[in-house]
N, C-alpha and C positions, 0 to 999 in steps of 0.2 A: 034046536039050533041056536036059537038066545040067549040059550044058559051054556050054552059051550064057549059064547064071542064071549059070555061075561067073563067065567071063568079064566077066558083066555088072556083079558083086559086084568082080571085082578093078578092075577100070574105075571103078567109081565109087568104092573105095577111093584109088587112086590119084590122082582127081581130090580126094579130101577130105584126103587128106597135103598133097597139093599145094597145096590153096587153105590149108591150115594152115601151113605154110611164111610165115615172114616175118622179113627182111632189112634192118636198118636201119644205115644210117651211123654214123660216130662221130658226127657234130653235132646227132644227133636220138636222142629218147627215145621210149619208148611207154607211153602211159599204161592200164594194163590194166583193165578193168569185166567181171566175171564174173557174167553174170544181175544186173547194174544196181549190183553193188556194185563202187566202186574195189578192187582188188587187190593194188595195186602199179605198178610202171614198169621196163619192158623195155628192153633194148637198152643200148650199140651192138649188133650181130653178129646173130647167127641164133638162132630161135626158136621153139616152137609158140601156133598162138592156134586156141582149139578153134573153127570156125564155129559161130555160132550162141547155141552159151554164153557166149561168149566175142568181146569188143568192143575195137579196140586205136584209141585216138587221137594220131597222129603230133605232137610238138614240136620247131619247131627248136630247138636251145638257140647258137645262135653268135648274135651283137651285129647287131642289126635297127638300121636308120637311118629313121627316121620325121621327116616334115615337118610341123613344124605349120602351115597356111593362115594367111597375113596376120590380125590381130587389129586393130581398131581400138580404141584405149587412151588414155584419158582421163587424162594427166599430173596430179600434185600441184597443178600451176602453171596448169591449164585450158588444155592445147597437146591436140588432136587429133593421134594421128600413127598411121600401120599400121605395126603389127611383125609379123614372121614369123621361125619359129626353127627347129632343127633338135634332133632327139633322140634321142640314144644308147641303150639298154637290150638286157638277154638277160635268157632265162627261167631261174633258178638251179632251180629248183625244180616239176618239169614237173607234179607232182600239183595243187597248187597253182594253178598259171596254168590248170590244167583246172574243178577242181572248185569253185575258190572264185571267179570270175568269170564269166560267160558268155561274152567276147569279150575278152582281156585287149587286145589291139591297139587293140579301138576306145575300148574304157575307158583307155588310159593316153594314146589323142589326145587324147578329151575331156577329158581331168583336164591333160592340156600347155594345151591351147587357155584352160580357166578360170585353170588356175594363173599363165600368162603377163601375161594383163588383169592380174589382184589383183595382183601385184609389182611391175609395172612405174606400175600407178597408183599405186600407193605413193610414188613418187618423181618427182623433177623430171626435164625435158628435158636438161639439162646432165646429170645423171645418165647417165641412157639414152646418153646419145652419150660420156661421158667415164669410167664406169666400167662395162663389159660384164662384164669377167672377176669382177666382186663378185655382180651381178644373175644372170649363168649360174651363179654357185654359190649363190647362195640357191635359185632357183627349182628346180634340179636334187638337193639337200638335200631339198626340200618335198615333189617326184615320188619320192625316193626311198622318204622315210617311207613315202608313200600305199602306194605299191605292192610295199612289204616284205608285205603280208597274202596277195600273190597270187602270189606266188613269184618278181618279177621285178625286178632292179637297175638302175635305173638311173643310166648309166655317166658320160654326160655333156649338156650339155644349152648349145648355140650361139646365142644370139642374130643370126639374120644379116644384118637390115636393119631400117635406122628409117625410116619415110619419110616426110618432113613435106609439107606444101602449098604450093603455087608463093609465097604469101605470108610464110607463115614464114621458108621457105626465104632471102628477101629480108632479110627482119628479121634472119637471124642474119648474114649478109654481111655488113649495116650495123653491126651489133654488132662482129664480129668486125672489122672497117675500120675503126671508133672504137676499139677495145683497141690496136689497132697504132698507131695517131698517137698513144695516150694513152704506151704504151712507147717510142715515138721522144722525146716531149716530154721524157720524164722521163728519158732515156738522154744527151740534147743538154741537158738540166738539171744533170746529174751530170759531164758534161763540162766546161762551162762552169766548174760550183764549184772542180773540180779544177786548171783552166788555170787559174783566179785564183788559187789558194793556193799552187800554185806561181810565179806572178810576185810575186805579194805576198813569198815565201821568200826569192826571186833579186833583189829591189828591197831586202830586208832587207840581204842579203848584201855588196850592190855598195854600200851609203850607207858601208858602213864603211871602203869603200876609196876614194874621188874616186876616183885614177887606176885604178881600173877600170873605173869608170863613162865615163872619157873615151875608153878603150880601148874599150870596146863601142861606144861613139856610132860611133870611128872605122871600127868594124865592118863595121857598118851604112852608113854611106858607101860603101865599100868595094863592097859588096853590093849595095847600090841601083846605082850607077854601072858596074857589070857590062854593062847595057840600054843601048846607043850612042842606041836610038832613043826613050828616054824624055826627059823634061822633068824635072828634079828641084828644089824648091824646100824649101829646109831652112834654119830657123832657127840665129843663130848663137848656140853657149854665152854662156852670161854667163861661166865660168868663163875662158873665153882673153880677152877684151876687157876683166873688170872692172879690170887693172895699167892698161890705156890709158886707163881711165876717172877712175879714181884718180889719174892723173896729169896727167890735161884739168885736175881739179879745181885740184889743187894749182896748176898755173900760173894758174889764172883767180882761185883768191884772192889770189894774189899781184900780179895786175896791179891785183885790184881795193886791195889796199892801200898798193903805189905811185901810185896815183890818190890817195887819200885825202889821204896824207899832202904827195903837191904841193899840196893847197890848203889 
């Protein structure tokens, strides 16, 4: 009968080392409550936790990736659009993320999910789609404050889609299709100014010299007449015919005052 109570006694010794026994990872902490009071935090490695007095609450402490759900966000500008984002954070501090919040996981979606709306209604559409990397460090700045009380950092914070309504959607198309004609216009505007101020230079150039000017015409002759199969019709210089001209003259005042003077 005494070696049965013994056995019974080392049996259930064994069995109370044994459920005392606890083994945690590097990436996890233990957060220890003795009879209701915090204690301290255990781990990595191996450890006793007495049953019963003693109460141990595991933390991961390695970088958790959290999705915040589509947000529907009322722009500066009155644009409707859903945004949905992505959230970095680790628990630096595993007492903390125990004691001083109930659920630090779900408290730090709902504090993404608020905090996303209020920033992003802060600002316009063209915002939202043309400065991400400004909006992801304000609003991840804002989660970090909050959640420096709970022991937890957060690391980084993505915005990862804006998504407007099939009508919007249109409207910025047609937007973006009028900015592009508006920069064609102005590009073939800027063209144009510069082809004339360079012929206006090159017509400067060439008054100072006639026979360059004549040179170019002959140029261009040259150049047009290249085409067997064109028609070409081109004005002749005044500058080669005005001797012939001047010289019609002269004979026709002369004949007209050999007239005169026979009668």
């Amino acid at each position: 009968m005494f070696i049965n109570v013994v056995i019974a006694v080392i049996v259930l010794l064994a069995i109370f080392v044994f459920a005392s026994i606890k083994i945690l990872p590097e990436y996890e902490r233990g957060v220890m409550f003795t009879l209701g009071r915090m204690t301290g935090v255990k781990g990595p490695g191996i450890f006793l936790v007495i049953p019963v007095i003693q109460k141990m609450i595991k933390v991961d402490m390695r970088v958790t990736v959290m999705d915040v759900p589509a947000q529907e966000v009322i722009s500066r500008d009155n644009v409707s659009v859903q945004v949905n984002a992505v959230v970095y954070f680790r628990v630096i501090e595993a007492n903390k993320a125990i004691v001083e919040v109930e659920n630090f996981y779900a408290a730090i979606s709902q504090l993404s999910q608020t905090t996303l709306r209020s920033v992003l209604g802060q600002h316009e559409l063209d915002d939202m789609l043309a400065e991400r990397e400004k909006l992801n460090a304000h609003i991840q700045e804002i989660l970090d404050r909050q959640t420096d009380a709970w022991g937890v950092k957060v690391a980084n914070v993505e915005i990862k889609q804006v998504e407007l309504d099939e009508s919007m959607t249109r409207a910025i198309a047609r937007q973006a299709e009028a900015e592009r004609s508006r920069r064609a216009k102005i590009i073939n505007a800027e063209g144009e100014l510069q082809a004339a101020e360079n012929l206006r230079a090159a017509a400067r150039e060439l008054s100072h010299e006639p026979q360059a000017m004549q040179l170019r015409y002959l140029q261009t002759l040259l150049d047009m007449g290249n085409n067997e199969n064109a028609t070409i019709v081109f004005p002749l210089p005044m500058d080669l015919i005005e001797p012939l001209l001047k010289s019609a003259r002269r004979t026709d005042d002369g004949n007209r005052d050999a007239g005169s003077g026979a009668q």
